[in-house]
Backbone bond lengths (Angstrom), bond angles and torsions (degrees), N, CA, C in turn:
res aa  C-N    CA-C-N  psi(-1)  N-CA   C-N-CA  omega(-1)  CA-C   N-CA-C  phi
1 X - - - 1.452 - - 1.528 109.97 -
2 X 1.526 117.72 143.94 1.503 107.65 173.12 1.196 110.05 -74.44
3 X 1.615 104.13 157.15 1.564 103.69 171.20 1.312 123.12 -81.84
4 X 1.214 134.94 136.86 1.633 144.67 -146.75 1.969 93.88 -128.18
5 X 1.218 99.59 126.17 1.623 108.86 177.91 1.226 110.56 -87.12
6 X 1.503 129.96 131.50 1.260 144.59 -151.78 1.420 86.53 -78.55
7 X 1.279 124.60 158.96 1.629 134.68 166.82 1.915 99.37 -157.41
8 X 1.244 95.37 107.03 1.633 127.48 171.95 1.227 110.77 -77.05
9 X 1.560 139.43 118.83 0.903 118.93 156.75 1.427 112.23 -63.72
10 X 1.620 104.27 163.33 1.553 110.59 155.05 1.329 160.26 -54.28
11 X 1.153 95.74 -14.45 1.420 129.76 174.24 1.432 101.44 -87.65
12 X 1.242 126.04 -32.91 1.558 147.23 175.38 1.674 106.94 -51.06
13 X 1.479 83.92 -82.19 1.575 101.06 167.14 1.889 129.36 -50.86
14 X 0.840 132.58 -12.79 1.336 152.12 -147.02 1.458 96.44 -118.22
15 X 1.256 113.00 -44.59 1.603 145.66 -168.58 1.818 94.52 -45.19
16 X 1.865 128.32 99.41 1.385 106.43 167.36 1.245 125.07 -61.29
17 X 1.325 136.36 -13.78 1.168 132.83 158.99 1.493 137.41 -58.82
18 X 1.819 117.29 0.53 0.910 124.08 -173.57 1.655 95.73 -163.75
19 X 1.549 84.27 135.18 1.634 101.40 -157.93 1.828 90.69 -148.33
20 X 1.936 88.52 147.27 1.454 97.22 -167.71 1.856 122.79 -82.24
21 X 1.155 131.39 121.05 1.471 114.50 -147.43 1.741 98.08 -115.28
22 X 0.584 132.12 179.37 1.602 135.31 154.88 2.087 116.85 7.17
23 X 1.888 91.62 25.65 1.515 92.26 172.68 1.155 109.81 84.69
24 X 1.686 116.84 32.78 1.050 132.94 -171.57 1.515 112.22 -163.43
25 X 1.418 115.93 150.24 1.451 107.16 -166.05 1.652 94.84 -117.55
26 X 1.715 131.02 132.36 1.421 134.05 -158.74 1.372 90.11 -153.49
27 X 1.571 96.26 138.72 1.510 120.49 -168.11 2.046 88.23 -97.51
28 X 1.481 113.97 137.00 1.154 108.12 -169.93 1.332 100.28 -102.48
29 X 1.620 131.31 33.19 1.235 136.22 137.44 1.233 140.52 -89.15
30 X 1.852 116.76 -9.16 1.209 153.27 164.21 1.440 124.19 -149.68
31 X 1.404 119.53 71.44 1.324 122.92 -160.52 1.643 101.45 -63.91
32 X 1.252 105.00 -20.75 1.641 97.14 -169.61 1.224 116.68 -113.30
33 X 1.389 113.20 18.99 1.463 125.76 -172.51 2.072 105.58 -97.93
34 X 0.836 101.74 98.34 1.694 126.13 -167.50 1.707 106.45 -36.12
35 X 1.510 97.53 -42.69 1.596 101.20 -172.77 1.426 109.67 -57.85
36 X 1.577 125.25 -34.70 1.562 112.25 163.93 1.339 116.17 -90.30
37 X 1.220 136.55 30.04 1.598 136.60 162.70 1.450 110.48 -96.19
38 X 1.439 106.44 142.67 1.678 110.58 160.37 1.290 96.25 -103.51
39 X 1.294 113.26 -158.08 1.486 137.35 -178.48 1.906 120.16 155.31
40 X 1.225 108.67 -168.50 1.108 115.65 -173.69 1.687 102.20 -147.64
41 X 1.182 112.37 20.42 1.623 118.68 -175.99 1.301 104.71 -116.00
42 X 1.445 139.28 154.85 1.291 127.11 176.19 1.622 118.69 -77.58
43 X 1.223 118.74 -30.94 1.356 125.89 169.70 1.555 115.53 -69.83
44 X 1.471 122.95 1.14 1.438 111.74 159.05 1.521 98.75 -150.16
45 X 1.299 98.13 89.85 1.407 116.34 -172.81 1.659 112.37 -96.14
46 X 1.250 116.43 135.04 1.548 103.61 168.48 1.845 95.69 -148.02
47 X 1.270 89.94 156.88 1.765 115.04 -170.18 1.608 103.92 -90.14
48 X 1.240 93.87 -70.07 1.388 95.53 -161.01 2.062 103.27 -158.75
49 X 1.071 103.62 126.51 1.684 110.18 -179.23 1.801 102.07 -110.93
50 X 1.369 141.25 118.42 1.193 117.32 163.28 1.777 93.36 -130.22
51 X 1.366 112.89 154.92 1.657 129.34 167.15 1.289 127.12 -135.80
52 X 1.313 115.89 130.76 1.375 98.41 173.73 1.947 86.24 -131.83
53 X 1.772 95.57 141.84 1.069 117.25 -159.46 1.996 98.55 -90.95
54 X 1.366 133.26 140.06 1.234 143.60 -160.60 1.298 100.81 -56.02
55 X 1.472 150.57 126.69 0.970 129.31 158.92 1.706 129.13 -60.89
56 X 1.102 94.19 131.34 1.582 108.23 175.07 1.568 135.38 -34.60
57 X 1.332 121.48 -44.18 1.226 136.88 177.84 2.271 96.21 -93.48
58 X 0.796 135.49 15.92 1.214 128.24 169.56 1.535 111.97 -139.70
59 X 1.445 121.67 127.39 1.233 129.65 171.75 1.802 113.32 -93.02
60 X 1.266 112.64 100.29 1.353 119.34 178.41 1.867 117.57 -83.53
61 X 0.864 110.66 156.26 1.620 115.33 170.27 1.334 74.96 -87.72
62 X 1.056 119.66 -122.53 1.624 133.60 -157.37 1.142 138.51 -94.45
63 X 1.540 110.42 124.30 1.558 108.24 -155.04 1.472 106.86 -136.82
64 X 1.161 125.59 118.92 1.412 126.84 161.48 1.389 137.98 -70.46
65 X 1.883 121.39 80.78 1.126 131.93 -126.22 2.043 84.38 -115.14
66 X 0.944 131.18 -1.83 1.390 123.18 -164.35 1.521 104.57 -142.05
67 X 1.361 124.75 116.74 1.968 100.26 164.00 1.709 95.62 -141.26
68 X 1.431 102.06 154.85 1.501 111.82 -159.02 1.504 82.66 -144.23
69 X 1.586 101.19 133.37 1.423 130.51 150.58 1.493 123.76 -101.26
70 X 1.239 123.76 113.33 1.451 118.31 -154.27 1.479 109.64 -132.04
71 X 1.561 137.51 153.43 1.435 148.69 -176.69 1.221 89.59 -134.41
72 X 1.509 114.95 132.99 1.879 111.98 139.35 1.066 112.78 -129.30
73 X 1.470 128.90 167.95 1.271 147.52 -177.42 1.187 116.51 -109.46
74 X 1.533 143.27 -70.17 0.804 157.29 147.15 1.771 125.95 -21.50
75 X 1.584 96.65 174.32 1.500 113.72 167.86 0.741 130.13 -154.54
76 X 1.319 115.38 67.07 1.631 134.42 -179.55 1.368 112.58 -118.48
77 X 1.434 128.91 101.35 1.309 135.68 161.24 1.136 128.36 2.12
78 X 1.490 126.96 132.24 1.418 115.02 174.56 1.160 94.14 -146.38
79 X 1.800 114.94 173.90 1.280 111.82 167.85 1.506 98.98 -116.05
80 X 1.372 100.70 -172.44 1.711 110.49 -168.29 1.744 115.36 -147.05
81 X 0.522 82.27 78.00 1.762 75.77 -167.88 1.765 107.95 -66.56
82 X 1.380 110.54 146.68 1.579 113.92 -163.92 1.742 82.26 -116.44
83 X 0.878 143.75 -60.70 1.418 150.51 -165.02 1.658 113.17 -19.29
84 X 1.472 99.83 130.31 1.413 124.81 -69.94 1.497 163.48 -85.66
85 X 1.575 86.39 71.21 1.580 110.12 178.07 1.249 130.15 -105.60
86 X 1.257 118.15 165.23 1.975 126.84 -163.51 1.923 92.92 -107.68
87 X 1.173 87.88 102.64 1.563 95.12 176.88 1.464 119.95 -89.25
88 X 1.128 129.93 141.87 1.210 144.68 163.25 1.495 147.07 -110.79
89 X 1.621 120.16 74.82 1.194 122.32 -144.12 1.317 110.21 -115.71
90 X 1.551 126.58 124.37 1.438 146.76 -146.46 1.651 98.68 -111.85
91 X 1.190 123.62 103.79 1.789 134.04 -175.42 1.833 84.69 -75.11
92 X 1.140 113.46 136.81 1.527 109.61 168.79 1.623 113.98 -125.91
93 X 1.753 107.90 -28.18 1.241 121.30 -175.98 1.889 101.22 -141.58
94 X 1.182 121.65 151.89 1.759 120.81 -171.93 0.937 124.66 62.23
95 X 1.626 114.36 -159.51 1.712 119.97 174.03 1.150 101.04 -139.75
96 X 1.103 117.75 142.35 1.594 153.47 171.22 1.448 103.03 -95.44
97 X 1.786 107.01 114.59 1.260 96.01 158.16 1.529 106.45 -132.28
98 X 1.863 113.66 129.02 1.462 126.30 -153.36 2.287 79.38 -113.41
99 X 1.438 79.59 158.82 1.516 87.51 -174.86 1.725 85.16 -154.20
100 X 1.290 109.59 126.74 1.480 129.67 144.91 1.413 134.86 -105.16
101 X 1.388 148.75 141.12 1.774 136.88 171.25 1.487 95.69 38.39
102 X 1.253 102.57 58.51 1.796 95.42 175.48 1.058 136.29 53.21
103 X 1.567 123.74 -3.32 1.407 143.36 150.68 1.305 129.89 -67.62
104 X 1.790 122.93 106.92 1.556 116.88 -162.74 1.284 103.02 -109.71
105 X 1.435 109.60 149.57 1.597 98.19 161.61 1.652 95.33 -154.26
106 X 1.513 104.72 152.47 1.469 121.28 -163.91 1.778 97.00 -129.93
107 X 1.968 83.24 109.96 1.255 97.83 157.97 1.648 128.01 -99.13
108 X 1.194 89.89 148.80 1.761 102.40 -173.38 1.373 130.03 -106.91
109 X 1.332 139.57 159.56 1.958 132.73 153.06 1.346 100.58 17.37
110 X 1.104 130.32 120.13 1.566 128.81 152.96 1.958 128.35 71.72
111 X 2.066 82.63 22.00 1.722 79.36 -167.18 1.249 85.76 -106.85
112 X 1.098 128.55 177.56 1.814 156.88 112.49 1.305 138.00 -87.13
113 X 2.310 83.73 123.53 1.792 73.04 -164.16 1.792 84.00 -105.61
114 X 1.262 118.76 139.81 1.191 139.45 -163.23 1.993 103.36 -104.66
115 X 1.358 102.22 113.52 1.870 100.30 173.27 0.971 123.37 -145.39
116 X 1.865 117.33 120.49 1.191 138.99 -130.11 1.611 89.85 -91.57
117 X 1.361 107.78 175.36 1.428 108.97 -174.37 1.355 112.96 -83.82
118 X 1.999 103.66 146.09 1.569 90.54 -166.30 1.379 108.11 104.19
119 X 1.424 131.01 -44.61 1.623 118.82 176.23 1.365 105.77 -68.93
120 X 1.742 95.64 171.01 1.449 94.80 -167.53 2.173 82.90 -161.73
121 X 1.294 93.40 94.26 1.537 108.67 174.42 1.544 133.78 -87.68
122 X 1.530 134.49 129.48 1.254 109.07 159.06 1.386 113.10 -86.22
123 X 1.119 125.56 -167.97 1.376 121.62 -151.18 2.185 108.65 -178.15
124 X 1.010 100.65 117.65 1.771 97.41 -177.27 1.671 88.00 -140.57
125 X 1.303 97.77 165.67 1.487 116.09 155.88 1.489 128.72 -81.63
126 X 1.395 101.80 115.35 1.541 98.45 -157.97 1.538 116.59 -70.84
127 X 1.158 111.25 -25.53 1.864 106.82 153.50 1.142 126.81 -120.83
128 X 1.106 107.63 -157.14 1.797 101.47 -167.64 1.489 105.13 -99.98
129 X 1.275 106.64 2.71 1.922 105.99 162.59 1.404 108.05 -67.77
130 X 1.632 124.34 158.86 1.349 137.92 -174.49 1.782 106.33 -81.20
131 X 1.398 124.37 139.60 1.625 97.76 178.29 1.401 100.12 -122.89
132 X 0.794 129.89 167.89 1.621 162.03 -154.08 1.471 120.91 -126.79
133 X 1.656 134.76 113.78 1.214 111.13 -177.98 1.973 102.14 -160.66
134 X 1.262 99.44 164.97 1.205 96.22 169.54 1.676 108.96 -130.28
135 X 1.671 112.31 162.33 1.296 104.82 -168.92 1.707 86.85 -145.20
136 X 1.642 109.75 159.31 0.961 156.62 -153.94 1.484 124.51 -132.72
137 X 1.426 122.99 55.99 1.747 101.91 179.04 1.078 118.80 -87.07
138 X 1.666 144.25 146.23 1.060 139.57 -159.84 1.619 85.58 -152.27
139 X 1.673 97.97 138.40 1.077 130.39 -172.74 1.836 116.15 -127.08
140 X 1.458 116.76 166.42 1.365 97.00 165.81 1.533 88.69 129.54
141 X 1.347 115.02 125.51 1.582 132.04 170.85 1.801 116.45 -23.39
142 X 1.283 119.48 -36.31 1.584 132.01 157.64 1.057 161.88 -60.70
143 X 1.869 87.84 -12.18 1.449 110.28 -165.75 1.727 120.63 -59.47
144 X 1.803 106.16 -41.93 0.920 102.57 -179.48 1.448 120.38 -80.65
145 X 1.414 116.19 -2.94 1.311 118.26 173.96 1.904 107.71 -86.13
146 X 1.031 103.08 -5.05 1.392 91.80 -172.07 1.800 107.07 -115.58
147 X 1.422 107.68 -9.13 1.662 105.15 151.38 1.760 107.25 -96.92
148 X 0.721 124.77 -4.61 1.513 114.30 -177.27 1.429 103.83 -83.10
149 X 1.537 109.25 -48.46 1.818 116.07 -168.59 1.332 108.49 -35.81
150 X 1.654 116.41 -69.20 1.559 140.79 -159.77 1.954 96.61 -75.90
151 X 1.268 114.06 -0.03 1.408 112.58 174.29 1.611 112.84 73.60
152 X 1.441 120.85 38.67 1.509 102.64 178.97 2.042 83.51 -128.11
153 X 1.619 82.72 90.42 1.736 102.85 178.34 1.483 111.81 -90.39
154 X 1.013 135.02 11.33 1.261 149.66 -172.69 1.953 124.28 -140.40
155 X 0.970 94.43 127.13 2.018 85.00 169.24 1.486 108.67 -63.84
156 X 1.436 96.52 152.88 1.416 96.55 -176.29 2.463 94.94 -177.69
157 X 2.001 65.20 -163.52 1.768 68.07 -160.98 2.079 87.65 -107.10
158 X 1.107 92.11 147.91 1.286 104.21 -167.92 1.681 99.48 -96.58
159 X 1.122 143.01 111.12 1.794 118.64 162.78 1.270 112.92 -94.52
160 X 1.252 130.73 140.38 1.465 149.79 -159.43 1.413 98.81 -107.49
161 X 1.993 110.10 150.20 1.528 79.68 167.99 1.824 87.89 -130.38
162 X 1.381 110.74 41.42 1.215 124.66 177.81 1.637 120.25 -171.97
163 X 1.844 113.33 66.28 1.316 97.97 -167.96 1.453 111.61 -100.61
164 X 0.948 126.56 38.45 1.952 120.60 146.35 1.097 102.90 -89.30
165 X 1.135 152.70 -8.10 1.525 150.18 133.23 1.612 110.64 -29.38
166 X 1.221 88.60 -81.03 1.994 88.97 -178.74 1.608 114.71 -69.33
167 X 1.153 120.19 -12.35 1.641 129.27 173.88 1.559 83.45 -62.32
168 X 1.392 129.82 -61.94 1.854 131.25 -119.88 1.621 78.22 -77.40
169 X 1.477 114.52 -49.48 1.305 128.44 -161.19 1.386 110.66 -69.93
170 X 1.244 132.09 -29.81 1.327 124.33 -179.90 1.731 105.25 -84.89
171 X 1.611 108.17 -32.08 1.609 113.53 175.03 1.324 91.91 -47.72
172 X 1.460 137.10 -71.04 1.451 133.18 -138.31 1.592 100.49 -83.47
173 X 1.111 135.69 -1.21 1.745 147.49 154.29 1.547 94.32 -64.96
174 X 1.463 106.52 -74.45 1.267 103.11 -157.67 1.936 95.42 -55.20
175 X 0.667 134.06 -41.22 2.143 124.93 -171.83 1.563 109.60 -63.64
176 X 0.941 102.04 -31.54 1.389 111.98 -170.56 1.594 111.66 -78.32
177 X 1.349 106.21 -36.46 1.461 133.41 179.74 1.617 96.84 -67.03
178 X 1.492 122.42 -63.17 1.510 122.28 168.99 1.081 125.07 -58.65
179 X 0.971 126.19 -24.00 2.077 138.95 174.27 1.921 93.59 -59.08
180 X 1.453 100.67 -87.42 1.331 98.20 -148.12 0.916 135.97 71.23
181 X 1.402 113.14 54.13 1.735 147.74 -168.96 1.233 77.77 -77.11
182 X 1.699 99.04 142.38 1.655 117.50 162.36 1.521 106.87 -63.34
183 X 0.999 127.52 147.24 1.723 128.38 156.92 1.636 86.63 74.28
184 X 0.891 138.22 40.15 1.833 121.20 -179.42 1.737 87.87 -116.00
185 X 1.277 127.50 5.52 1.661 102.85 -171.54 1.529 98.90 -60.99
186 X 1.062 141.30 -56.85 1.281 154.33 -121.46 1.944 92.20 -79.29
187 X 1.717 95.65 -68.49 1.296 100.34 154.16 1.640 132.43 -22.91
188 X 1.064 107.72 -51.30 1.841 123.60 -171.75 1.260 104.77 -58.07
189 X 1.785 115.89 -43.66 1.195 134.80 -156.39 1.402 108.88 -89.76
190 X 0.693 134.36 -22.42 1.436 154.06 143.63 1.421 139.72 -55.25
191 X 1.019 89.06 -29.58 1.881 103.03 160.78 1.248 87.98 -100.71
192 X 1.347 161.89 33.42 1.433 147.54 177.30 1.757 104.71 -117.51
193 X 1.892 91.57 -43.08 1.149 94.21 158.97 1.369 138.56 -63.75
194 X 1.299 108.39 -32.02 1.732 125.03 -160.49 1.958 96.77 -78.14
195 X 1.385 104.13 -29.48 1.479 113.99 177.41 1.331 91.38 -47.32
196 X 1.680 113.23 -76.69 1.528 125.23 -142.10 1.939 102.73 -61.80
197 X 1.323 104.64 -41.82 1.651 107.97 -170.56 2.118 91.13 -56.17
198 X 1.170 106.49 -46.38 1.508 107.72 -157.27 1.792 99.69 -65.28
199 X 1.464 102.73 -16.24 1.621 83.33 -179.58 1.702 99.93 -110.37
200 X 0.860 126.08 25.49 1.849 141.42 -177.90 1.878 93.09 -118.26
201 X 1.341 116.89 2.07 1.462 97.90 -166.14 1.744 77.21 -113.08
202 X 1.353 107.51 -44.68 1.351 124.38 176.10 1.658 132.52 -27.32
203 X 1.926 92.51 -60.45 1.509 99.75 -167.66 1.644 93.27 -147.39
204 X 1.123 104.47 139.71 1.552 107.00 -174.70 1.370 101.23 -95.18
205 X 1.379 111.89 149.23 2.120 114.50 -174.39 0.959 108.93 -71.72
206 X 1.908 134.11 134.60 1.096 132.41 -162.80 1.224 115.62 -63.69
207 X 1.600 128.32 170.37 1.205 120.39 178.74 1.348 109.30 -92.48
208 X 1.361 100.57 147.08 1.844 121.04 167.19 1.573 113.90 -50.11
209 X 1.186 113.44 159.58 1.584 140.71 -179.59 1.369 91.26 -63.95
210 X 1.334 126.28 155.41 1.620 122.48 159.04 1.335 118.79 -48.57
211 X 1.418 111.28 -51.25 1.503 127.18 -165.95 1.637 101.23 -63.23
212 X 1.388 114.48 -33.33 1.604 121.98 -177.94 1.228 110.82 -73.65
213 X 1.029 106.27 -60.83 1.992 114.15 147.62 1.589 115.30 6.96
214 X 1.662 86.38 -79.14 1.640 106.47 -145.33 2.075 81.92 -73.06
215 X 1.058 135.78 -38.98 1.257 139.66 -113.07 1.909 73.94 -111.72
216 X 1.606 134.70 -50.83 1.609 124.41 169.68 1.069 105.38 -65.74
217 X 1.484 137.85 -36.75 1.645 101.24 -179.08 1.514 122.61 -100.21
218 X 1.583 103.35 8.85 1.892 99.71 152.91 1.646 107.81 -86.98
219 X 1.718 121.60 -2.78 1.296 105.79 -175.24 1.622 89.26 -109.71
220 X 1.037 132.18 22.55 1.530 122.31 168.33 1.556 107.97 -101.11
221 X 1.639 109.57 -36.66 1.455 127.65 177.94 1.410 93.04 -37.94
222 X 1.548 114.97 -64.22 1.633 121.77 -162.36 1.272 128.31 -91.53
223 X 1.845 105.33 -9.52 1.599 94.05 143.29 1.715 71.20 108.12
224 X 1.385 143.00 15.50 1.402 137.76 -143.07 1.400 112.50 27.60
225 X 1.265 134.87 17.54 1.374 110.49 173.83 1.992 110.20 -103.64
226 X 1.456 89.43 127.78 1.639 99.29 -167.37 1.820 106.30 -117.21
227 X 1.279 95.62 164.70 1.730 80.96 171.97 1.467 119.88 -101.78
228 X 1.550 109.67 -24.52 1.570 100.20 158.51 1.640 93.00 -162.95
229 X 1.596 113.53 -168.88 1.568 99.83 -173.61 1.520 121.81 -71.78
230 X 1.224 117.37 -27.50 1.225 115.13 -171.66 1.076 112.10 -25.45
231 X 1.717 116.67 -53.44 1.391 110.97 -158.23 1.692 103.38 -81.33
232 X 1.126 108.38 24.57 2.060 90.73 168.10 1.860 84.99 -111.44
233 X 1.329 97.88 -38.40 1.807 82.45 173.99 1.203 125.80 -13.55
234 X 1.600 93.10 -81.99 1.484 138.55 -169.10 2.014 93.73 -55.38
235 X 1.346 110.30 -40.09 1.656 84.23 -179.31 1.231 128.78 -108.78
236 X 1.560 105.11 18.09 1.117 103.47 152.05 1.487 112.97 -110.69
237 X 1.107 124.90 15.56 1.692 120.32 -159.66 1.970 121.43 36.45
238 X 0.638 101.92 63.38 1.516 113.13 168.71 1.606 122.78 -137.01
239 X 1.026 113.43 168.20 1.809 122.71 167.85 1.644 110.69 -68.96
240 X 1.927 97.96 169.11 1.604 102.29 -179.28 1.399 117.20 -80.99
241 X 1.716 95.26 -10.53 1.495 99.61 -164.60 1.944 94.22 -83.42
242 X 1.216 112.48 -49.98 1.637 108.34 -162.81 1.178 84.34 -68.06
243 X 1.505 149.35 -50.61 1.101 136.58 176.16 2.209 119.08 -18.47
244 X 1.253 78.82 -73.02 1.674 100.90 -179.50 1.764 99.19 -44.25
245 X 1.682 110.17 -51.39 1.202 137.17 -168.28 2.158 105.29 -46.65
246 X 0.785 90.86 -68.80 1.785 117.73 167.38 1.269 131.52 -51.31
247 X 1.622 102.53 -49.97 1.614 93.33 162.86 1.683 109.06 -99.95
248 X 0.853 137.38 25.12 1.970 143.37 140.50 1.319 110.67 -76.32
249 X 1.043 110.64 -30.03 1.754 117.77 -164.31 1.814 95.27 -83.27
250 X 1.294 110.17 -55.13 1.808 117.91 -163.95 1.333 105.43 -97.85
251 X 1.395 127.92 -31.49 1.396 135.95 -163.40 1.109 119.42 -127.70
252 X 1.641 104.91 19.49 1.925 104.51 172.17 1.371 101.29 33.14
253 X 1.356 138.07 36.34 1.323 118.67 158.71 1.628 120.16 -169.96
254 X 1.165 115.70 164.70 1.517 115.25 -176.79 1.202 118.66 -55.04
255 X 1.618 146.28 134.58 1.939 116.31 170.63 1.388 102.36 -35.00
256 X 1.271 118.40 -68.46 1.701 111.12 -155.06 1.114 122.54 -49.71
257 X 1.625 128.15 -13.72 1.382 134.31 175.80 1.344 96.57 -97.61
258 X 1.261 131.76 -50.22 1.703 122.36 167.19 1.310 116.34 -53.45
259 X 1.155 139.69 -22.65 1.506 125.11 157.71 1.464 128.67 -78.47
260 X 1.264 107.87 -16.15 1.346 116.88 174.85 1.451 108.36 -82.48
261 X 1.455 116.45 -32.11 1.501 111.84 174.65 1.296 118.32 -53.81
262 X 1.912 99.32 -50.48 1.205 107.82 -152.33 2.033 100.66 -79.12
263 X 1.047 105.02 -20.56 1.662 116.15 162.92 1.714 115.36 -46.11
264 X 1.160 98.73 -45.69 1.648 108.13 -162.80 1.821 105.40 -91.28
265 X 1.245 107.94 7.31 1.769 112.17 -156.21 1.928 73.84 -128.88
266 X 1.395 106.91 -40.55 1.630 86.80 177.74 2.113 117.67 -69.08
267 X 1.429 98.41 -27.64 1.328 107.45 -175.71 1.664 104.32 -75.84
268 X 1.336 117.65 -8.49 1.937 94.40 177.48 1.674 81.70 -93.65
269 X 1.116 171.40 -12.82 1.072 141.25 169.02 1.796 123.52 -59.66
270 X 1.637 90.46 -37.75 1.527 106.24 -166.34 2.155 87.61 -70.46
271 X 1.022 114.96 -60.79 1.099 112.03 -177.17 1.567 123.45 -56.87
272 X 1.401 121.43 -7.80 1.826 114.83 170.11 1.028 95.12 -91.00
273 X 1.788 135.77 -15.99 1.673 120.28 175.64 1.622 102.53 -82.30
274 X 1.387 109.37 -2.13 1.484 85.16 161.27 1.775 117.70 104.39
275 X 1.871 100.03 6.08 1.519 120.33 163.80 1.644 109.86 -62.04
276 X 1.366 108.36 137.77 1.754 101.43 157.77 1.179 108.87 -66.01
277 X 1.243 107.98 172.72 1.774 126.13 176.26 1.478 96.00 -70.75
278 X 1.262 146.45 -34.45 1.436 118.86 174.12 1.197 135.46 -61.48
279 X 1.880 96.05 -55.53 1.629 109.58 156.46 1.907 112.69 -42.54
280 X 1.215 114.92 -64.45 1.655 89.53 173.16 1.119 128.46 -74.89
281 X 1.430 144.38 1.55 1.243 129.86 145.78 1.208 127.36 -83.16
282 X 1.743 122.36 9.79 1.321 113.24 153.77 1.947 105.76 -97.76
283 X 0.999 90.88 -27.28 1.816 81.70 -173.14 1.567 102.02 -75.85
284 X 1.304 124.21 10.15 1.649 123.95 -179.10 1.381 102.30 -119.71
285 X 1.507 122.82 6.80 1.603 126.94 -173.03 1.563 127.87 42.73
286 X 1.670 90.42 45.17 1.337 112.95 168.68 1.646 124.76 -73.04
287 X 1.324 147.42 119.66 1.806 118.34 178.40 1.024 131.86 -35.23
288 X 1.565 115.93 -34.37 1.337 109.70 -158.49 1.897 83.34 -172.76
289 X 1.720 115.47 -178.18 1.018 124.19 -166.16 1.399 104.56 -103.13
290 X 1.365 114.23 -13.48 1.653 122.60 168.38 1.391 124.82 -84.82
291 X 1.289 121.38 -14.09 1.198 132.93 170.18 1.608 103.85 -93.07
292 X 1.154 121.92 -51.04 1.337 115.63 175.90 1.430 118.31 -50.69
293 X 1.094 135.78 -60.56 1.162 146.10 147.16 1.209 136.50 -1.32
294 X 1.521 99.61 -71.05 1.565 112.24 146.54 1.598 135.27 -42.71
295 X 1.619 109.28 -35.07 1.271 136.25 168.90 1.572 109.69 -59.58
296 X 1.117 102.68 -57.77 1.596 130.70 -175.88 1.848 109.61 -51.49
297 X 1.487 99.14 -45.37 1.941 98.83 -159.25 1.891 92.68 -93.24
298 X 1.444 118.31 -19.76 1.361 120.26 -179.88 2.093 93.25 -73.82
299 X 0.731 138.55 -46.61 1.677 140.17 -156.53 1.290 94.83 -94.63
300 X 1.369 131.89 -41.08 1.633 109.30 -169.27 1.811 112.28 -140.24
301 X 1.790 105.23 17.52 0.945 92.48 153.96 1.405 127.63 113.66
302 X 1.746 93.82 -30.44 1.730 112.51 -154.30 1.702 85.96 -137.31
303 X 1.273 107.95 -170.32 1.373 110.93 169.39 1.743 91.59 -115.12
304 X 1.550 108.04 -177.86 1.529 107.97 -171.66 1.199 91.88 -84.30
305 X 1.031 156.18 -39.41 1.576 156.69 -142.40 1.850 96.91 -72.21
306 X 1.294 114.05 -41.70 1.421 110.79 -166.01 1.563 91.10 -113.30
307 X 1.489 137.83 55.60 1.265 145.95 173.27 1.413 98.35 -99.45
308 X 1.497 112.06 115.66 1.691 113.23 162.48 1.477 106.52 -124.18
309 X 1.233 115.33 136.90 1.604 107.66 177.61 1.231 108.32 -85.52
């Protein structure tokens, strides 16, 4: 492969979290994680890094604040930490093979492997061909409401059945991302969205386990509000452990933190019709309106009182 000269944006460089080391630029949250290295060697190759950081005075659902054009050569393991952002990564050339809890999966030409916030992957090139990719982090008080909705509760591999579509679309993130047009946040955010609908038009979220099945539509019956686990036990007939087992595996998360999500994602609806925060934190089987609240400004950012959809 030729060798390709790293180009950092400035905002990159500037970045205290990433500082230049041995002729190389390393994020000191993953020093060995390649996607924030430049170089001039073929085994730590980088294309192109650009960021633009959320603006301050605006609270976005979703924002595409990071995009990376990337080459590797090699096959030497790395890790990757996503925490906590919803990544979006476009295979264009090789194979990618990402491994979580001992679970691997190898994306290829034209896939997306999609990782929800909170994963934390290693990652090599699964042959000795060079691979090619572009990436996508998206940030913003919504994120997890806006992979949870369409059901893709888990990282995973995305198959496309049209990816110069999502290439064109992540290219015009990534320019926009290097511009840093005055007044363009709004803009930015918007192609962030137009990404996510185009890969929801794309690939539908895999289907659930039976037992996962049976276990969302007795928790839709009740609105998710339960009185303790037994009763998802009991309706799906299984143990606490595969229980625990099942929703880590599909839902990056514990039930008890998945019901609380899905509690707090039912209360911004009740609240754009125009409920107080008490009324929806009792009709969401919250204790009280101070605990909800609290619930509320940790997940999306704001408190409920100043919630506009």
């Amino acid at each position: 492969m030729k060798k390709i000269i790293s180009n950092l944006d400035k905002s990159v460089r500037d970045n205290s979290r990433i500082t230049l080391s041995d002729g190389l630029w390393r994020s000191e949250h993953s020093p060995e994680s390649y996607d924030l290295w430049g170089g001039d060697t073929p085994n730590e190759l980088l294309n192109q890094i650009f960021y633009w950081p959320a603006p301050n005075d605006v609270l976005l659902p979703l924002w595409p604040y990071y995009y990376i054009e990337n080459r590797r050569c090699d096959q030497q393991w790395f890790r990757h930490f996503n925490i906590p952002n919803l990544s979006i990564t476009l295979v264009l050339e090789g194979r990618i093979e990402y491994t979580e809890d001992n679970q691997s999966v190898i994306v290829g030409p034209g896939e997306v492997m999609l990782q929800m916030p909170g994963s934390s992957h290693r990652m090599i090139n699964a042959d000795e061909k060079p691979t090619h990719k572009l990436v996508v982090l998206l940030s913003g008080w919504g994120k997890e409401m806006f992979s949870n909705a369409p059901g893709f509760h888990s990282s995973g591999k995305v198959v496309l059945k049209n990816h110069t579509v999502i290439e064109k679309k992540m290219r015009q993130i990534g320019k926009l991302i290097k511009q840093k047009s005055p007044g363009g946040e709004f803009f930015l955010s918007e192609k962030g969205y137009g990404l996510w609908l185009e890969l929801l038009r794309q690939q539908k979220a895999p289907a659930l386990p039976e037992e996962l099945e049976k276990i969302m539509k007795f928790l839709e019956k009740k609105k998710f509000i339960i009185s303790d686990m037994e009763e998802l036990l009991q309706a799906a007939g299984i143990s606490h452990s595969t229980l625990l087992r099942l929703f880590k595996k599909h839902f990056n998360s514990s039930p008890h933190a998945f019901l609380i999500s899905k509690r707090l994602e039912r209360s911004t609806a009740l609240l754009s019709t125009g409920c107080n925060v008490k009324e929806a934190a009792q009709q969401c089987g919250f204790e009280d309106a101070a605990h909800f609240s609290r619930l509320f400004k940790k997940k999306f950012g704001m408190a409920p009182v100043k919630y506009k959809p």
